[in-house]
C-alpha positions in Angstrom: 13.5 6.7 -6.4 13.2 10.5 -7.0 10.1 11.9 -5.2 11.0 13.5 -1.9 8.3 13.1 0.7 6.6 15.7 0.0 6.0 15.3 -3.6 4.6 11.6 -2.9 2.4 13.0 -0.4 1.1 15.6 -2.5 0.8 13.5 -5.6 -1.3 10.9 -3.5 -4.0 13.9 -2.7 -6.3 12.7 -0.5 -5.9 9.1 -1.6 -3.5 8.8 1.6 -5.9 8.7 4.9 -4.8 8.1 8.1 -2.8 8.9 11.1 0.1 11.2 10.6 2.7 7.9 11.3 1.0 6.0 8.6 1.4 8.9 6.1 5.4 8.8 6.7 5.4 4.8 6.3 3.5 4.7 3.3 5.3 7.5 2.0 9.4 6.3 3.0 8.1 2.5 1.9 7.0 4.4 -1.6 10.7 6.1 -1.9 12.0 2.8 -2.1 10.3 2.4 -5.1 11.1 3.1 -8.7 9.2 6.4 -9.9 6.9 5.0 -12.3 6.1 2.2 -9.8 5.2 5.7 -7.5 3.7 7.9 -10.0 1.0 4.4 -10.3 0.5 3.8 -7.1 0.5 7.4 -5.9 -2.2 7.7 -9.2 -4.5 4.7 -8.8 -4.5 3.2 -4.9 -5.7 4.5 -1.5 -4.0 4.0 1.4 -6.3 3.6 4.2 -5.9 3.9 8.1 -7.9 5.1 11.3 -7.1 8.6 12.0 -6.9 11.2 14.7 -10.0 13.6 14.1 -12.7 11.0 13.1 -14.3 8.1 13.9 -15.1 7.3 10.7 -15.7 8.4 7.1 -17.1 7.4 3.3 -15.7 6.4 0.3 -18.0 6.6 -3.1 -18.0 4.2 -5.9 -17.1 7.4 -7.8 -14.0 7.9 -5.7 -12.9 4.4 -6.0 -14.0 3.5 -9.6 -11.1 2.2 -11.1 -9.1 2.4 -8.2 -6.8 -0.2 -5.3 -7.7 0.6 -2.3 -5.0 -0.9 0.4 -6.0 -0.9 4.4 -3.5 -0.6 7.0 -4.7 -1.9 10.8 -3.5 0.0 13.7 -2.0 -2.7 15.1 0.5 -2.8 12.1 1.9 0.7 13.8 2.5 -1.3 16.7 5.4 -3.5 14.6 9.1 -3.1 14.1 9.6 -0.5 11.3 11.2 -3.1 9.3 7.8 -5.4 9.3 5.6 -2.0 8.8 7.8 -1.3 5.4 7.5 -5.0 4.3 3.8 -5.1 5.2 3.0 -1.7 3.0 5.3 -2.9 0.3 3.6 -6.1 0.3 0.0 -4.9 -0.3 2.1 -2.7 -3.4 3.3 -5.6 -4.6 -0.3 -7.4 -4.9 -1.4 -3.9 -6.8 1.4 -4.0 -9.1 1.6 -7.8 -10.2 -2.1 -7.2 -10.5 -2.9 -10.2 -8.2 -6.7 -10.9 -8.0 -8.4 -10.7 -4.2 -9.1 -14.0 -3.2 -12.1 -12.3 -1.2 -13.8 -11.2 -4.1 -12.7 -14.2 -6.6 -12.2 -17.6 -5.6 -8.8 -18.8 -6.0 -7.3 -22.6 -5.0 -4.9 -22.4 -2.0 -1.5 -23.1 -4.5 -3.1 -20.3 -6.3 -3.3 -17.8 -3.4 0.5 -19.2 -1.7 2.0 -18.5 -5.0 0.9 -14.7 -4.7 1.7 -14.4 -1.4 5.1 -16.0 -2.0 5.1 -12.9 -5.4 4.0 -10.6 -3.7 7.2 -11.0 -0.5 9.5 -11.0 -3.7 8.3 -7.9 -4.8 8.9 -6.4 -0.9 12.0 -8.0 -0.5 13.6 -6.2 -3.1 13.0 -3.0 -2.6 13.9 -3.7 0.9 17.1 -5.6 -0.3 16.7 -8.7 1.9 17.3 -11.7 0.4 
């Protein structure tokens, strides 16, 4: 719980895309993390957003081999900042219990509430709300 903001942001590289207010999120959410929880996710996820100067861009599955890759819809921005900080710190919390996507891998519905119910744990601590 180290980094300042601009070490996060500059450890992230360009694995942090999106609109200047999502940047600052994902970063303050991160600071509420321990370091080596940053250093991993700042190392091996993508934060992804729309952003100002394009419409659109492209990923390759060289860029993303190996890697998390965690969207974040506009109309997230348009929530309390409390619920944007839980949100982000949600998603971490999927990446860092290593929760499988239920998109990809079919899961039973006990099996995808009990990571959901993980995965607010894991934001509810670093947010300190019980």
């Amino acid at each position: 719980m180290s980094y300042t903001k601009v070490e996060i942001e500059e450890k992230f590289g360009a694995r942090l895309v999106g609109k200047r207010v999502t940047k600052r999120f994902v970063i303050e959410a991160l600071q509420l993390l321990p370091d080596e929880v940053v250093d991993f996710v700042t190392k091996n996820v993508w934060f992804v957003s729309s952003f100002e100067d394009a419409w659109g861009f492209v990923l390759t599955g060289e860029e993303l081999q190996g890697k998390q890759l965690i969207f974040l819809s506009d109309d997230l921005f348009g929530e309390s900042e409390k619920q944007i900080r839980y949100t982000i710190l949600h998603e971490v919390g999927h990446v860092i219990l290593k929760h499988r996507n239920a998109i990809l891998q079919s899961q039973t519905k006990l099996e995808s509430q009990k990571q959901e119910m993980e995965a607010d744990s894991f934001a509810k601590k670093f947010l300190k709300i019980n």
